[in-house]
Backbone bond lengths (Angstrom), bond angles and torsions (degrees), N, CA, C in turn:
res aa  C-N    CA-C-N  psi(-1)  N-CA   C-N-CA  omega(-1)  CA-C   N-CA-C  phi
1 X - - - 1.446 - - 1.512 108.73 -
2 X 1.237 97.93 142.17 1.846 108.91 -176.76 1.311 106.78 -127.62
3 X 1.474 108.37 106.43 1.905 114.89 169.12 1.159 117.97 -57.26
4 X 1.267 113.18 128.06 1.328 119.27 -179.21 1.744 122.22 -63.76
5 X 0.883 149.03 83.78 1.479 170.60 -178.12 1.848 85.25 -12.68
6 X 1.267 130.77 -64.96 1.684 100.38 -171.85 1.668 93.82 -94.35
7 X 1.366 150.78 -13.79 1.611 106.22 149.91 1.493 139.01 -35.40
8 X 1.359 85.81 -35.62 1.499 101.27 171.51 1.003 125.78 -22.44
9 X 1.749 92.46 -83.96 1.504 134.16 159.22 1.051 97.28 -11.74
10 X 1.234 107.88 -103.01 1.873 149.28 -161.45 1.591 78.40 -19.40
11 X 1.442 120.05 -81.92 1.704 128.09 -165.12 1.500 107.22 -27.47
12 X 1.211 116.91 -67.84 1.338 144.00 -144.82 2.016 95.12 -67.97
13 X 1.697 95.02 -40.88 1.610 96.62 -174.75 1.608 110.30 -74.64
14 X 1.577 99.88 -39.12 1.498 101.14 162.14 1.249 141.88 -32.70
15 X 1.681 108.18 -55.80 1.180 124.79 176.24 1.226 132.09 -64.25
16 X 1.799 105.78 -26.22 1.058 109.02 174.89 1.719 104.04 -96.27
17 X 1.204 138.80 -11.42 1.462 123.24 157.13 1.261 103.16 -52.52
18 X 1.154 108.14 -76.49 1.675 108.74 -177.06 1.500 120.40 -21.47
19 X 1.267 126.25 -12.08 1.624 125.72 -166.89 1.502 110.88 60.44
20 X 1.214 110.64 24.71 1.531 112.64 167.51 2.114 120.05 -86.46
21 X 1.157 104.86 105.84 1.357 106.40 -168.43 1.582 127.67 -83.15
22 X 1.067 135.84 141.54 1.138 132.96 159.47 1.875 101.74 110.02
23 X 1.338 124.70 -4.00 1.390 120.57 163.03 1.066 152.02 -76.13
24 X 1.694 129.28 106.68 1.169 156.14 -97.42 1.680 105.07 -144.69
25 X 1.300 127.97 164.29 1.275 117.85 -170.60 1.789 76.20 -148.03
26 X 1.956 93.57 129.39 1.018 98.36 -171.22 1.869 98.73 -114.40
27 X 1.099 140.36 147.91 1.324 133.95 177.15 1.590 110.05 -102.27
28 X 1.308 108.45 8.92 1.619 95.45 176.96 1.287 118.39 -77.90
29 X 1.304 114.49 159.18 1.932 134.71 -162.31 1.641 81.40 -110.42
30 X 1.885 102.19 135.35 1.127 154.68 -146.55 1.474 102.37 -123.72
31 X 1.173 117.27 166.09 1.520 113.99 158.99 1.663 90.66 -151.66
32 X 1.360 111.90 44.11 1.739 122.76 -153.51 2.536 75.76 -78.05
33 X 1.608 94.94 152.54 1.265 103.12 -175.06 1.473 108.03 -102.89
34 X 1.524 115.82 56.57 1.475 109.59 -160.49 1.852 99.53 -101.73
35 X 1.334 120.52 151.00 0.978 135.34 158.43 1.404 104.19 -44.83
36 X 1.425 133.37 -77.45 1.310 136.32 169.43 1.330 124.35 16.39
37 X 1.216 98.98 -77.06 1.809 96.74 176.27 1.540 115.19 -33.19
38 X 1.318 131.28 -40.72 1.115 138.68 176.21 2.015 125.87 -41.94
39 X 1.791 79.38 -49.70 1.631 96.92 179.81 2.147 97.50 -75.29
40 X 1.220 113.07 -36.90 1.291 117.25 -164.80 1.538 116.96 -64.66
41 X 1.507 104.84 -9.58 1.445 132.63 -170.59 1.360 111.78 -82.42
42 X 1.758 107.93 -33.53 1.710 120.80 -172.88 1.694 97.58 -108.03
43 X 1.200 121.69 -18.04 1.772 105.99 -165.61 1.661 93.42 -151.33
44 X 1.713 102.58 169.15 1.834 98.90 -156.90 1.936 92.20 -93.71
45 X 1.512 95.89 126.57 1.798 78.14 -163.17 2.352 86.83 -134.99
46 X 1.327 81.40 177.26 1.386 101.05 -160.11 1.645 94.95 -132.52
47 X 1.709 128.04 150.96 1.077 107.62 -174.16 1.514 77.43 -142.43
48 X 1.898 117.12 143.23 1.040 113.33 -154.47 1.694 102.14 -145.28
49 X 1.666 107.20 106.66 1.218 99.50 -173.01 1.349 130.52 -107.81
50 X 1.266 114.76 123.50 1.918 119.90 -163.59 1.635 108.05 -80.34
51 X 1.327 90.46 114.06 2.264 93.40 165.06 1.314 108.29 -62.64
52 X 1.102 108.41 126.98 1.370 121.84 179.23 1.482 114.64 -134.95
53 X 1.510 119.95 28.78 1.650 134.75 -162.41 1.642 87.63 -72.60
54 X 1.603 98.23 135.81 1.538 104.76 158.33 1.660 122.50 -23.47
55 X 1.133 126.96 164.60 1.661 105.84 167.53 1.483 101.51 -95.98
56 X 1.482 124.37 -24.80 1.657 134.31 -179.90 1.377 110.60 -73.09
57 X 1.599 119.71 85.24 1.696 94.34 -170.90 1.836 108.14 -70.84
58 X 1.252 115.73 21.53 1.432 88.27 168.00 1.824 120.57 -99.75
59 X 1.754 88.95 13.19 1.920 97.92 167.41 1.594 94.71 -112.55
60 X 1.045 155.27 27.42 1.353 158.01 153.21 1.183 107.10 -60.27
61 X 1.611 132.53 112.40 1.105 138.41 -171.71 1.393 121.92 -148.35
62 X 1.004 153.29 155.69 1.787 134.38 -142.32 1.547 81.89 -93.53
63 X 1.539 100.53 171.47 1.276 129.62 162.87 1.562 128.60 -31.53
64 X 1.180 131.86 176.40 1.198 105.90 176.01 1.546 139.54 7.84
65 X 1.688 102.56 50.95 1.341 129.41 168.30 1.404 100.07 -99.02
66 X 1.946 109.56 133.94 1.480 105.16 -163.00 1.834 92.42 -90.37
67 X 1.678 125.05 19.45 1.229 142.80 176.26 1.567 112.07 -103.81
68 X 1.261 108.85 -41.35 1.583 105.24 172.37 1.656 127.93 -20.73
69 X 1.402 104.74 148.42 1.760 103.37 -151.65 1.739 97.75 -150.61
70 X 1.347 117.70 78.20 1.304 103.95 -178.35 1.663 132.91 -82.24
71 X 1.034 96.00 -179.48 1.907 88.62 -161.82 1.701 88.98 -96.65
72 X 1.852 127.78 105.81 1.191 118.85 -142.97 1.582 84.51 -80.08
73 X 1.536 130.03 -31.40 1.265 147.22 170.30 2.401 91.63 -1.44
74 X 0.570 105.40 -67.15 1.624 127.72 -170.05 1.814 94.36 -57.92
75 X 0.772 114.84 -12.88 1.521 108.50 -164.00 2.074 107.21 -91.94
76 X 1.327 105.44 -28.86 1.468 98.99 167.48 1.979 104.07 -94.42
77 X 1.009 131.19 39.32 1.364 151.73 -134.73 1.996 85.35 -149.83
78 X 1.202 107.11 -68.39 1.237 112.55 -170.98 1.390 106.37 -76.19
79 X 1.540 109.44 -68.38 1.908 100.72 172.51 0.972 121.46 -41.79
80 X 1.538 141.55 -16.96 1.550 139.43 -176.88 1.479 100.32 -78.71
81 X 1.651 116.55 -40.55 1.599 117.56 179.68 1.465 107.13 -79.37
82 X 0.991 129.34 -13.47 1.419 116.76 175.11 1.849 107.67 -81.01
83 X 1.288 112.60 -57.66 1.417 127.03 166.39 1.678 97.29 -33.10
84 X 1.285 129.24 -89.48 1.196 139.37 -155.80 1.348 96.37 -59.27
85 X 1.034 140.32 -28.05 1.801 138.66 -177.23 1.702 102.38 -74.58
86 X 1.865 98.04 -46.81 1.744 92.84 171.67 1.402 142.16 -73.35
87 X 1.411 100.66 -21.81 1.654 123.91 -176.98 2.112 84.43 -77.53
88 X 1.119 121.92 -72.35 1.680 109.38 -173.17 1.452 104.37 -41.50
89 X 1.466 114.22 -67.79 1.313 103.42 -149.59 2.138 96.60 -63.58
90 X 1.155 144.16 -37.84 1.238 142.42 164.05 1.984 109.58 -21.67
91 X 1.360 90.56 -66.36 1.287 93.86 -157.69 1.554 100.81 -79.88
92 X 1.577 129.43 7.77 1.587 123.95 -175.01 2.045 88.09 -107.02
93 X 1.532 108.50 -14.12 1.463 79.15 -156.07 2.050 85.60 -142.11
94 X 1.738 93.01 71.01 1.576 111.95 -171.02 1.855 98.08 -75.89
């Protein structure tokens, strides 16, 4: 999957209207196993991933740990980018 260079954008400007701090555009290559790429193939798309690390790193534990403990703090973090991704793309494509 290949992010589209102004989703990017678009995200990144979002986030920061939103008063959401600290969001960064990272260019590293993934071998992430997402369906996604699929949709990214038909429409110009951006794939956008929220830290959600424990705040205690001594419960920090890899992925698919059946112990994993996320910091839910991040989770109205994500619904605000989904909202704000739907309200633009709505009102660009009436």
């Amino acid at each position: 999957m290949l992010c589209d260079k102004t989703m990017v954008e678009l995200m990144l400007r979002l986030l920061k209207e939103s008063g959401i701090e600290g969001a960064q555009f990272n260019e590293r290559k993934t071998m992430g196993s997402e369906d996604f790429a699929f949709i990214s193939n038909s429409v110009p798309a951006a794939f956008l991933s929220l830290g959600a690390a424990n705040k205690d790193p001594s419960k920090r534990v890899g992925f698919h740990n059946p112990t994993i403990e996320f910091d839910e703090d991040a989770m109205p973090i994500g619904a605000a980018m989904h909202v704000a991704m739907a309200k633009y793309w709505l009102a660009e494509n009436k």
